[in-house]
N, C-alpha and C positions, 0 to 999 in steps of 0.2 A: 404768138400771142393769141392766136385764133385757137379752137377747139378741131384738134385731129379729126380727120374722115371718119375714122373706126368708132371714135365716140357718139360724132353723127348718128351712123349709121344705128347703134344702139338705141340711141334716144327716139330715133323714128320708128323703128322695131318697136321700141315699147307705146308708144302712144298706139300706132296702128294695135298692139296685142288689146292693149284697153281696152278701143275701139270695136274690137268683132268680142270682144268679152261681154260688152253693155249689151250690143246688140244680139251675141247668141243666148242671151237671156233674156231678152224682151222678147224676142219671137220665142223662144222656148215659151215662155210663160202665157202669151196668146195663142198660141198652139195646145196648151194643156187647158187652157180656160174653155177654148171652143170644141176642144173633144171632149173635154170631161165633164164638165160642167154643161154645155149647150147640147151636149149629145150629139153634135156633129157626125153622120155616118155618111163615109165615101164608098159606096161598097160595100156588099154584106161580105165579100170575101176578103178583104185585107185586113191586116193586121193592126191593131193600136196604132204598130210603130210607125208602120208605112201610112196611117192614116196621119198620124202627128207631123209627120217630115211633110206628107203636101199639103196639108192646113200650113203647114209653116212657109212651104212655099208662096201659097196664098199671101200668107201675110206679110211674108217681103216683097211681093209682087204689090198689095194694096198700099205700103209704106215708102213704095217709092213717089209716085204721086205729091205728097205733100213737102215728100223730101225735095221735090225738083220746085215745087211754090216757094220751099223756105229760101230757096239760092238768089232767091230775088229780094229780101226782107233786106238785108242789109248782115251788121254783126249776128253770130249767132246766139251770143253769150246775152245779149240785150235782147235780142228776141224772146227766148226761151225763159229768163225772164221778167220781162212785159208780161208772157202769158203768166205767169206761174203768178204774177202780182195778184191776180183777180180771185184765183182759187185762195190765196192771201187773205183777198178780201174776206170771202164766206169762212174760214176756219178764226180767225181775229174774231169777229163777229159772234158767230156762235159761241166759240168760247166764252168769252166776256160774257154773256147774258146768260151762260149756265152758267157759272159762278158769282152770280150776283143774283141770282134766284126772281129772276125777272118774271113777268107773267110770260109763261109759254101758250105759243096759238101758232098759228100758219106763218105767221109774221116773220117768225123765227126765217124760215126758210125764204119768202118771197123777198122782204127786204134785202138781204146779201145780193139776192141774185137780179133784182132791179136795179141796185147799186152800181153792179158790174156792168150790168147794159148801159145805166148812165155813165159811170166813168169812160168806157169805151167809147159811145157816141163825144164826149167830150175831148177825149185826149184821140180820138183820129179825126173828127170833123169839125171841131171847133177850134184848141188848144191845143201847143206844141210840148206836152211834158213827159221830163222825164220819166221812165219809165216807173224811179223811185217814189213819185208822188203817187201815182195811183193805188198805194197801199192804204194809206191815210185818208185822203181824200174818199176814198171809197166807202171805208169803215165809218167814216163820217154821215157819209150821204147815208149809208143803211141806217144807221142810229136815227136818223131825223125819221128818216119811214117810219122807222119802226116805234119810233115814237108818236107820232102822227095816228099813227094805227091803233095804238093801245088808249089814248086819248081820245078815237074815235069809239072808239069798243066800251070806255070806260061812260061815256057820253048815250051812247044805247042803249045800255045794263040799267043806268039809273033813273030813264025813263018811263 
């Protein structure tokens, strides 16, 4: 009733192929950003290639670091995200108020990302919540800013 070895052993195979897939494309990709784009030069005399492979090496050398902080978080599927809720926050946000043809100012941008700091200080130093509340909660709290703000602007202009 159990699942054979052989099929095991596949199903591990293939998570691990996954696995160095996601990752030889995310260092690919920060390898190509920082040579090409940053002009990264190792060397007048090497070549692109050889330049890309140790910028890459670089960058799974820099990658490990956070990787050994995350072994301490806990799940990583709830970790990952937690984070990913907050850039939630600002994309929610912006959205919304370009399609509803809001007054645009700095707002736009500070609000979201006040938000995030306050959700943050709240759900690790005050409140225990799920990770799934901070999407809302957040989008909420920028709205109030950014209301606050437009009502203060609107308050200055007709003085």
């Amino acid at each position: 009733y159990g699942m054979p070895d052989y099929l095991r052993g596949f199903i591990v195979a293939g998570a691990l192929a996954a696995a160095m897939s996601s990752l030889s494309s995310s260092l690919n990709a920060l390898a190509s950003a920082t040579v090409g784009d940053f002009n990264v030069k190792l060397g007048s005399k090497r070549s692109a290639v050889t330049q890309s492979r140790l910028v890459s090496l670089l960058w799974g050398l820099i990658l490990i670091i956070p990787a050994l902080a995350a072994s301490e978080w806990g799940n990583v599927l709830e970790v990952g995200l937690g984070i990913a809720a907050y850039a939630y926050i600002f994309l929610i946000f912006v959205f919304i108020v370009s399609i509803q043809n809001l007054p645009k100012s700095l707002w736009i941008w500070l609000s979201p990302l006040m938000a995030m700091i306050i959700v943050w200080v709240l759900t690790q130093q005050v409140l225990s919540l799920h990770w799934l509340w901070r999407i809302p909660i957040g989008t909420v709290i920028a709205f109030c800013i950014y209301a606050i703000a437009v009502l203060f602007s609107r308050k200055d202009s007709t003085a």
